[in-house]
FIRO-192023 format. One record per atom (N, C-alpha, C): residue number from 1; residue in one letter; x, y, z. Coordinates in Angstrom, 3 decimals. Example, Ala and Ser with C-alpha at 12.3 -4.5 7.8 and 13.67 -1.06 7.14 Angstrom:
    n  res         X         Y         Z
    1    A    13.190    -5.690     7.800
    1    A    12.300    -4.500     7.800
    1    A    13.200    -3.300     7.800
    2    S    12.850    -2.250     7.080
    2    S    13.670    -1.060     7.140
    2    S    12.900     0.030     7.870
***
This chain:
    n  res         X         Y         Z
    1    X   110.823    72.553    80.111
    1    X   111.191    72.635    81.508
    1    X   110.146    73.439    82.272
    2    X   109.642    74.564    82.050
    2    X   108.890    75.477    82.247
    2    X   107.517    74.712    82.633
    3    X   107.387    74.170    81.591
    3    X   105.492    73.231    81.760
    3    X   105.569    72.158    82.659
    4    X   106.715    72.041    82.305
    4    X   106.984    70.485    83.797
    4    X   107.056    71.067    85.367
    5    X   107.848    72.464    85.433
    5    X   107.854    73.050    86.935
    5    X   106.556    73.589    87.044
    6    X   105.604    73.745    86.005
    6    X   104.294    74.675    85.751
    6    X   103.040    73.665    86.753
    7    X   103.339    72.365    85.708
    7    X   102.713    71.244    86.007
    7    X   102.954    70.260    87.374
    8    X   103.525    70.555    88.125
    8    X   104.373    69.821    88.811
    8    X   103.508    68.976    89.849
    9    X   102.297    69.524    90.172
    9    X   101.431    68.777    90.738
    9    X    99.899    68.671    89.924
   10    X   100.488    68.587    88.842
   10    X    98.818    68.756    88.223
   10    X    97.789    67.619    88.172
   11    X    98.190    66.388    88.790
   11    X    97.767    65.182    89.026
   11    X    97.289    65.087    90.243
   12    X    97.800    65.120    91.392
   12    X    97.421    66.083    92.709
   12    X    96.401    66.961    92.790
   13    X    95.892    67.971    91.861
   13    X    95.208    69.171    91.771
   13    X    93.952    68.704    91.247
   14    X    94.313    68.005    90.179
   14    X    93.030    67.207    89.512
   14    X    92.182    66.441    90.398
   15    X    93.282    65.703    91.325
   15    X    92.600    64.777    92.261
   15    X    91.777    65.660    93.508
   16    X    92.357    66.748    93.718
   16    X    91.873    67.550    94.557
   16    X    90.295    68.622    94.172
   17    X    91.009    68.322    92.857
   17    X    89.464    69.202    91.828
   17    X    87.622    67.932    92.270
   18    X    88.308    66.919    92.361
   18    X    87.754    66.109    92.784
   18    X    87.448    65.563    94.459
   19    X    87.539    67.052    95.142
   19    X    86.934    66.182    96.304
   19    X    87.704    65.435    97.014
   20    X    89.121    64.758    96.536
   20    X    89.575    64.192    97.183
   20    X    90.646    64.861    98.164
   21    X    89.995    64.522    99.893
   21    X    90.435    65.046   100.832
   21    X    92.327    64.721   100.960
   22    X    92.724    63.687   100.963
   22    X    94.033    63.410   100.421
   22    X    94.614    63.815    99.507
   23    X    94.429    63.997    98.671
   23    X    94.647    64.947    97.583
   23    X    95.170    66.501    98.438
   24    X    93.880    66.909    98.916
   24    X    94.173    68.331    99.377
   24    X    94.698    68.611   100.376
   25    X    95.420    67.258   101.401
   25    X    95.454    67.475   102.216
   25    X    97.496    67.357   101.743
   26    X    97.591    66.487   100.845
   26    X    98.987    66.743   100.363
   26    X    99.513    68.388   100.226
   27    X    98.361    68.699    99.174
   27    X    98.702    69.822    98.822
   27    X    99.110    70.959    99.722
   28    X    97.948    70.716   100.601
   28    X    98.010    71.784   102.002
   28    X    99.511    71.601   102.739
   29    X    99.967    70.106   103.086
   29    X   101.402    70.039   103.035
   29    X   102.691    70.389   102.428
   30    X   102.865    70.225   101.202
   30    X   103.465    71.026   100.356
   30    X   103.594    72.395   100.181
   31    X   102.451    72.829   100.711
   31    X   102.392    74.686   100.123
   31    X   102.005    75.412   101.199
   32    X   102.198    74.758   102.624
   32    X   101.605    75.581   103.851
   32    X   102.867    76.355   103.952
   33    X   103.613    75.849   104.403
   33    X   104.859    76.461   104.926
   33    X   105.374    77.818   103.952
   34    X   105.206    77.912   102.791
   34    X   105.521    78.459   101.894
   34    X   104.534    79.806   101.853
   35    X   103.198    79.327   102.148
   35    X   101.963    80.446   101.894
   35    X   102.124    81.734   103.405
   36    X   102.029    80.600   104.610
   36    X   102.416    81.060   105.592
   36    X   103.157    82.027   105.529
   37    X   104.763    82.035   105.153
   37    X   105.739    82.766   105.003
   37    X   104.858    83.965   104.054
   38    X   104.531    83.838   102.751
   38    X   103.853    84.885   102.420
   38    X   103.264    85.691   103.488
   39    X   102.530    85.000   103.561
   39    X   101.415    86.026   104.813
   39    X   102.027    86.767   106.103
   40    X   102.918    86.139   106.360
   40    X   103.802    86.568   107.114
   40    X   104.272    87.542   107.170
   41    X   104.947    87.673   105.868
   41    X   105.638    88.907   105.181
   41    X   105.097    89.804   105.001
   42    X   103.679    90.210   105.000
   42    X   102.851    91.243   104.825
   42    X   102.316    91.627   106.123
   43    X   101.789    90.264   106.791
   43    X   100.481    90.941   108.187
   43    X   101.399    91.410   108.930
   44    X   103.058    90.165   109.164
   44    X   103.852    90.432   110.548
   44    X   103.333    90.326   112.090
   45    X   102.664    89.726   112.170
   45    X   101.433    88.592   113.193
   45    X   101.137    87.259   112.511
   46    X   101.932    86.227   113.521
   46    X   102.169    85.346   113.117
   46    X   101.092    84.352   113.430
   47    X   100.139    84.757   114.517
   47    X    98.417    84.043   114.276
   47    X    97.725    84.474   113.571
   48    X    97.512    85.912   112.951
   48    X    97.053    86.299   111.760
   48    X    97.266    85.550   110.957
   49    X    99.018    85.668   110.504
   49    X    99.294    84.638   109.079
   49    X    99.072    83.553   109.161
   50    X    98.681    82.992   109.711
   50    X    98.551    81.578   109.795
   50    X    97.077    81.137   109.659
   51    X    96.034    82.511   110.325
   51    X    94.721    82.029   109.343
   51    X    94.378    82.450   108.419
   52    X    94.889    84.028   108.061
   52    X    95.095    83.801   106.915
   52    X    95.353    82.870   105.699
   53    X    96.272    81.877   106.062
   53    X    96.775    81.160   105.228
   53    X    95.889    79.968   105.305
   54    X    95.186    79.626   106.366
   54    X    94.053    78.815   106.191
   54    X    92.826    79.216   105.503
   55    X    92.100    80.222   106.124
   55    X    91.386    80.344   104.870
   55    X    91.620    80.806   103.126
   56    X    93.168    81.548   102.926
   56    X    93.249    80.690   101.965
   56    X    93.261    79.457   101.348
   57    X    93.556    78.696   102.053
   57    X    93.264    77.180   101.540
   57    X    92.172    76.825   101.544
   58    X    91.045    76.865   102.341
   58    X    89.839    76.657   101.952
   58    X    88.882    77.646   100.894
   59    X    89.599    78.489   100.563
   59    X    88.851    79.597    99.714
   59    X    89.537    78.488    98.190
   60    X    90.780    78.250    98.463
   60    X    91.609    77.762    97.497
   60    X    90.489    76.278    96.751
   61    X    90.612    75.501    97.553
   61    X    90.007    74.575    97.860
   61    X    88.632    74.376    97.287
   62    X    87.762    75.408    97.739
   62    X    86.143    75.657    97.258
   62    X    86.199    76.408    95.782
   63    X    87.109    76.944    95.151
   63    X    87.027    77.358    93.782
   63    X    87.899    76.466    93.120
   64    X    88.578    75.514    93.277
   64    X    89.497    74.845    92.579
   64    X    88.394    74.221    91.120
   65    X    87.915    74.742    91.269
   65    X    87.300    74.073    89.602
   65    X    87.006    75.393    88.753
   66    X    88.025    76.272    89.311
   66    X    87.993    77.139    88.595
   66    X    89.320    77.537    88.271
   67    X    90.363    76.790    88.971
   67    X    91.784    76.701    88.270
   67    X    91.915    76.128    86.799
   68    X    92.466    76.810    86.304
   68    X    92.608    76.216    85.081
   68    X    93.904    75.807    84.420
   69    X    94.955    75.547    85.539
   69    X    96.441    75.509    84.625
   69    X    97.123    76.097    84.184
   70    X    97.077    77.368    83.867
   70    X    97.668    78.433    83.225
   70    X    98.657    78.867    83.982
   71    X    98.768    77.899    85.132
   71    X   100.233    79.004    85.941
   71    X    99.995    77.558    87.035
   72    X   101.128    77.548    87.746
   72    X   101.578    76.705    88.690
   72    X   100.162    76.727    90.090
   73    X   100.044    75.781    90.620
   73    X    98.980    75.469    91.740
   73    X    99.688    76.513    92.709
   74    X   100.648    76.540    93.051
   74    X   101.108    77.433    94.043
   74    X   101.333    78.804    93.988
   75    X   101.916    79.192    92.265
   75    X   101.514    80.444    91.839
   75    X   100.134    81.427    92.033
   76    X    99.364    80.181    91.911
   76    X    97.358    80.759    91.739
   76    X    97.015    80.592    93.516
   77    X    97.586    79.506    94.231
   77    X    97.317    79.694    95.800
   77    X    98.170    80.888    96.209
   78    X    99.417    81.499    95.719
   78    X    99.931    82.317    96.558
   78    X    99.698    84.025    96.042
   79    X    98.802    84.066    94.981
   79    X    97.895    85.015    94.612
   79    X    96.526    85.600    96.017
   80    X    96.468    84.215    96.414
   80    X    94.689    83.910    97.248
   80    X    95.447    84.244    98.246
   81    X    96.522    84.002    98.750
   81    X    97.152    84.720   100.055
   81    X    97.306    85.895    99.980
   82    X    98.399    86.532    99.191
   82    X    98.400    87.821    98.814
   82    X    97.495    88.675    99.211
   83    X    96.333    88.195    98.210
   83    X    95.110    89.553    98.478
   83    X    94.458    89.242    99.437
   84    X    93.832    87.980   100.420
   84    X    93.817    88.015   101.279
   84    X    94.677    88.751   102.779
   85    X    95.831    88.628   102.162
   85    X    96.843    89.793   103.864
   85    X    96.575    90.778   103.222
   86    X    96.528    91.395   101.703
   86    X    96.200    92.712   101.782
   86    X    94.799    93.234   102.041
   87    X    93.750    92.485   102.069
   87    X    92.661    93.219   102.134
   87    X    92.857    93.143   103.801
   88    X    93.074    92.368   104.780
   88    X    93.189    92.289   106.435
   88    X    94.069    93.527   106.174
   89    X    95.299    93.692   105.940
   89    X    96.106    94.766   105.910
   89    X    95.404    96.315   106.042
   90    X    94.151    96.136   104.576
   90    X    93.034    97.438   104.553
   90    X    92.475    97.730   105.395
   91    X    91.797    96.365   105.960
   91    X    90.555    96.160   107.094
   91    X    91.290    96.739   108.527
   92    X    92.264    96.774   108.693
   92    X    93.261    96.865   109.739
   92    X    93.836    98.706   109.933
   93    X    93.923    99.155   108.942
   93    X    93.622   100.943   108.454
   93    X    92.857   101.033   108.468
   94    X    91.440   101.052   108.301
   94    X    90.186   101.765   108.408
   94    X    89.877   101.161   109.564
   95    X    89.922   100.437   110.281
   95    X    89.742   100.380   111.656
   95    X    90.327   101.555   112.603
   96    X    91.604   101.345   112.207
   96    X    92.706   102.459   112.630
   96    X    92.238   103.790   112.633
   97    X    91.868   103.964   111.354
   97    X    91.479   105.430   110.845
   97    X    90.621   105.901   111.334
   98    X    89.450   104.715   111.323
   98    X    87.804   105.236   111.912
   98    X    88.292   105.469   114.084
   99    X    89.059   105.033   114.324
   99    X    89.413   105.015   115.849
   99    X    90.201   105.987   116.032
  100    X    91.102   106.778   115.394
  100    X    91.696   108.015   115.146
  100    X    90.323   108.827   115.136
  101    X    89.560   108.890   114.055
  101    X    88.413   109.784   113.851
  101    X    87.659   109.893   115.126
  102    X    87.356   109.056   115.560
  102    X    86.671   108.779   116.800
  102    X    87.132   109.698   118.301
  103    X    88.474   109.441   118.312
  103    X    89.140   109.913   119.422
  103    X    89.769   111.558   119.193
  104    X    89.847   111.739   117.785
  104    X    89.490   113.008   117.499
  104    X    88.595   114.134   118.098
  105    X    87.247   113.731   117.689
  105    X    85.813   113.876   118.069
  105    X    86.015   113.808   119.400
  106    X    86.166   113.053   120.098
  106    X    85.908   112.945   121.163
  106    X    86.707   114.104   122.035
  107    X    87.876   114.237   121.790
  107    X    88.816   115.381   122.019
  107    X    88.436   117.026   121.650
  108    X    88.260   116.623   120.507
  108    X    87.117   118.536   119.932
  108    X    86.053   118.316   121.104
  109    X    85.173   117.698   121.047
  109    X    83.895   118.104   121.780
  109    X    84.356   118.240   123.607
  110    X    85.657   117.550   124.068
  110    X    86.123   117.945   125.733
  110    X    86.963   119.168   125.502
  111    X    87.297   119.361   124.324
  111    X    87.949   120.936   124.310
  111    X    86.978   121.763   123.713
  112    X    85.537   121.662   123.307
  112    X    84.920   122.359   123.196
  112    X    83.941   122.914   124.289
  113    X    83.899   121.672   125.391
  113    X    83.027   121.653   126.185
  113    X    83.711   122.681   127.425
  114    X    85.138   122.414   127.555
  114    X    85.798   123.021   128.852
  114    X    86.321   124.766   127.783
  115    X    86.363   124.630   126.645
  115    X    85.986   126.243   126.046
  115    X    85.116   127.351   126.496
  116    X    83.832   126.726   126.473
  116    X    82.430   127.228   126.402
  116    X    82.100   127.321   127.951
  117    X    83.287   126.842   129.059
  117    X    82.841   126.674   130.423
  117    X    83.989   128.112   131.223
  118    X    84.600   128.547   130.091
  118    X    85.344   129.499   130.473
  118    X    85.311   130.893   129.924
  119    X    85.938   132.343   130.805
  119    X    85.924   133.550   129.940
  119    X    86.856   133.943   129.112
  120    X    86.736   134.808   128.600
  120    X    87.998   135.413   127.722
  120    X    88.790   135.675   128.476
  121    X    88.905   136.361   129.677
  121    X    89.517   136.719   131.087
  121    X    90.386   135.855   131.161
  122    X    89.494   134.226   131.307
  122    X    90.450   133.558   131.695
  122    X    91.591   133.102   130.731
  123    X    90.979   132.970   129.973
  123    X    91.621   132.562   128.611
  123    X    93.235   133.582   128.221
  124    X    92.496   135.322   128.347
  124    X    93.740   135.834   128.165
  124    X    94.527   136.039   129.387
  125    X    94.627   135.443   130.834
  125    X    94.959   135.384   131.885
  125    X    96.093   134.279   131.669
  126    X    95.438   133.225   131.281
  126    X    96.095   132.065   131.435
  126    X    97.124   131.767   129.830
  127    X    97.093   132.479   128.996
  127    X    97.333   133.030   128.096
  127    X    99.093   133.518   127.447
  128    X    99.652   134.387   129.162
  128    X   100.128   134.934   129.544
  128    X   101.331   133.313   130.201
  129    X   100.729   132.656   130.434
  129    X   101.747   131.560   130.167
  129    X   102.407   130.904   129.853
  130    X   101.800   130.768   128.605
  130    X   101.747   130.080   127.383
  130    X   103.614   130.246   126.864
  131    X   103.988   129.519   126.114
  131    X   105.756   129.819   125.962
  131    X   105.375   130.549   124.511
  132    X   106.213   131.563   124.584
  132    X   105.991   132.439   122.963
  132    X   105.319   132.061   122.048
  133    X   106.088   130.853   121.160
  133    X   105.722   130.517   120.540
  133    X   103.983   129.488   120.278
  134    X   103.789   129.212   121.420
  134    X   102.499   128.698   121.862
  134    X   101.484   129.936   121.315
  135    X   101.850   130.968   121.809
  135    X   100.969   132.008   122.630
  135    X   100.862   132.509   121.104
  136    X   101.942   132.592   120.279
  136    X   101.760   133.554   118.951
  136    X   100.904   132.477   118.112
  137    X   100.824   131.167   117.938
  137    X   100.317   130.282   116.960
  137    X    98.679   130.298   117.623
  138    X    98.350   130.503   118.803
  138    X    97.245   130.324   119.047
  138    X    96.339   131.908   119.248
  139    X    97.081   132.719   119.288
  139    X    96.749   133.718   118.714
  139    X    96.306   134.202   117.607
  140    X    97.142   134.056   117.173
  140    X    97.148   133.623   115.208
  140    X    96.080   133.092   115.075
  141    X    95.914   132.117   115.237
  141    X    94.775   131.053   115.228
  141    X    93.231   131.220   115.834
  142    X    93.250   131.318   117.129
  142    X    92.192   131.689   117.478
  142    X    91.099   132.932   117.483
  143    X    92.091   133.458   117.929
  143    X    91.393   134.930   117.820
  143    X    91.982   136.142   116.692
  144    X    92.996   135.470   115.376
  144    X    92.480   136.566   114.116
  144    X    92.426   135.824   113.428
  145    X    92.280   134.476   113.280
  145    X    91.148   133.636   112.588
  145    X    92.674   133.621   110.870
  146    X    93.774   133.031   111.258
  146    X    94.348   132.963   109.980
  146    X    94.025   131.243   110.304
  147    X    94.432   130.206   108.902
  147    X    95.130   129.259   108.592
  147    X    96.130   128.834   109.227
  148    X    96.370   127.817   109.143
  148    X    97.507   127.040   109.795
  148    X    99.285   127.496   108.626
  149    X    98.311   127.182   107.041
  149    X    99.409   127.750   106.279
  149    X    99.901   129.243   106.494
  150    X    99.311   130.086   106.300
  150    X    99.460   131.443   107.004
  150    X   100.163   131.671   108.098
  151    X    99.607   131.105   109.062
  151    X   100.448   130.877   110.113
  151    X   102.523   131.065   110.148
  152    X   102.140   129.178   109.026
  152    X   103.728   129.039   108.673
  152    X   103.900   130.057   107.489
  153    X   103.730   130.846   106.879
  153    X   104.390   131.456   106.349
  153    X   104.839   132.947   107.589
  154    X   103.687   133.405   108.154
  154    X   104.044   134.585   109.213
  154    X   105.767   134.235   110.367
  155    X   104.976   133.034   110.532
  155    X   106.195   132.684   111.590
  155    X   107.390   131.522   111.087
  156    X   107.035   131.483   109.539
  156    X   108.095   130.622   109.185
  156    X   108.879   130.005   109.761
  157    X   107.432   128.847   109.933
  157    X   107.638   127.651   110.047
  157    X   106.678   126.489   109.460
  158    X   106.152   125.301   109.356
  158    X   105.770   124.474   108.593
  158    X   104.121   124.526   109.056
  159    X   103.230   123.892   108.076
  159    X   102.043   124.278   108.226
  159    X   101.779   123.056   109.754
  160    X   102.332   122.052   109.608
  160    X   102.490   121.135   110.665
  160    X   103.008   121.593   111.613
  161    X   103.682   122.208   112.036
  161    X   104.566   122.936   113.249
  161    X   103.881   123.395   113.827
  162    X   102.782   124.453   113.044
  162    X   101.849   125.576   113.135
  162    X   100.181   124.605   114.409
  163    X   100.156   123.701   113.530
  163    X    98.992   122.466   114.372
  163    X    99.398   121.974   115.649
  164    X   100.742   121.749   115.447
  164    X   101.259   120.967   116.817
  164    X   101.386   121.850   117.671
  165    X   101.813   123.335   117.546
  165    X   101.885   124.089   118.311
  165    X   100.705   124.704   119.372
  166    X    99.546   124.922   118.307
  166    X    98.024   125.232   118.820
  166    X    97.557   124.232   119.370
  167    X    97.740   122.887   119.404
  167    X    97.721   121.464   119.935
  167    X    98.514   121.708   121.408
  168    X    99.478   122.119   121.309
  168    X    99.968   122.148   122.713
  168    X    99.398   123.066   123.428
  169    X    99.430   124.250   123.000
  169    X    98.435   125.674   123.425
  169    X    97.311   125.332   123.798
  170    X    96.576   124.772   123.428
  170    X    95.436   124.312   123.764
  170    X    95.459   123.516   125.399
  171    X    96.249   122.798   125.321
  171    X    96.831   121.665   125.992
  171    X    96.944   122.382   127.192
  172    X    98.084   122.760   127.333
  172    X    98.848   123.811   128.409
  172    X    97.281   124.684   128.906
  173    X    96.770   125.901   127.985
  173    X    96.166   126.330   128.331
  173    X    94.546   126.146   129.302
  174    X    94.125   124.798   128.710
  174    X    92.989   124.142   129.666
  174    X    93.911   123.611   131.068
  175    X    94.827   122.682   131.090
  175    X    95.413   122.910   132.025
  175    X    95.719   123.716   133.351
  176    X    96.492   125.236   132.313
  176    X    96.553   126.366   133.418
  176    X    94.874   127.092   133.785
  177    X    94.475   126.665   133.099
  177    X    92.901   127.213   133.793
  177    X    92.320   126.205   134.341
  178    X    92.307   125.039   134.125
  178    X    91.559   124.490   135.736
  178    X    91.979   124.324   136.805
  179    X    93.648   124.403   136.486
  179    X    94.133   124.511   138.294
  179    X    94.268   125.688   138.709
  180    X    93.787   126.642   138.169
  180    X    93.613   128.586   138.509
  180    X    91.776   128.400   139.210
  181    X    91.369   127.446   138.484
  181    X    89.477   127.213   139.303
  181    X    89.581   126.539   140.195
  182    X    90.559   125.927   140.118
  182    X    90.641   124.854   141.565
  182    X    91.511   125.282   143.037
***
């Protein structure tokens, strides 16, 4: 039973091993709808999955003489989908990541730039605004030079709490100093 559901188009495949556009164009019928849905299920962009799932078939298609039977035609095509949405999936995070990094950078160097354009004066002027907890994490932070972990252990709270907080401090504080210059 197994070799017969295994085999089920292996006459089809052969014919397709051969070039023959009918052949592959059955096949592509039979197993679109099915691959699609794969791809689907992973990208969740449904023009993605869908070329995805085409150039799996032509990736499918151009190595087919390197199928060898050992597993169902649709088993070995829905492999070529697979790692195809997962590598777009990858390609799609390090895009992400490198554009995070980017806008990072870009953020240090306008908070470094409007830093270096101000005094301590102003800094501990505007300082004085800041909501407690702002004022103690960026304290902490800036000027006696602890860790973020340190931080959360002094003010017990999380080393993340500790970032978001100096993140806002920061925030607030360029803020209250350029509308104090203006």
């Amino acid at each position: 039973m197994e070799t017969a559901e295994k085999n089920i188009h292996e006459g089809l495949v052969k014919q397709a091993q051969l070039n023959d556009r009918q052949a592959q164009t059955k096949l592509y019928q039979f197993y679109a709808k099915a691959m699609l849905n794969t791809a689907f299920r992973i990208i969740r962009d449904r023009d993605t999955a869908e070329d995805i799932m085409h150039d799996a078939f032509i990736d499918a298609f151009k190595k087919l003489d390197q199928f060898q039977f050992e597993s169902s035609f649709g088993t070995w095509l829905k492999r070529i989908v697979i790692n195809k949405s997962l590598n777009h999936v990858k390609r799609l995070q390090m895009i992400l990541e490198k554009e995070v990094e980017i806008r990072n950078q870009s953020q240090e160097e306008e908070e470094a730039s409007w830093e270096a354009e101000c005094s301590m004066e102003e800094v501990h002027r505007a300082m004085e605004s800041l909501a407690e907890n702002h004022r103690l994490v960026f304290t902490l932070y800036m000027l006696e030079g602890y860790d973020h972990e340190e931080i959360g252990e002094i003010l017990q709270i999380t080393s993340s709490t500790s970032r978001s907080q100096l993140s806002r401090a920061k925030t607030r504080l360029r803020e209250i100093i350029i509308a104090n210059k203006n």
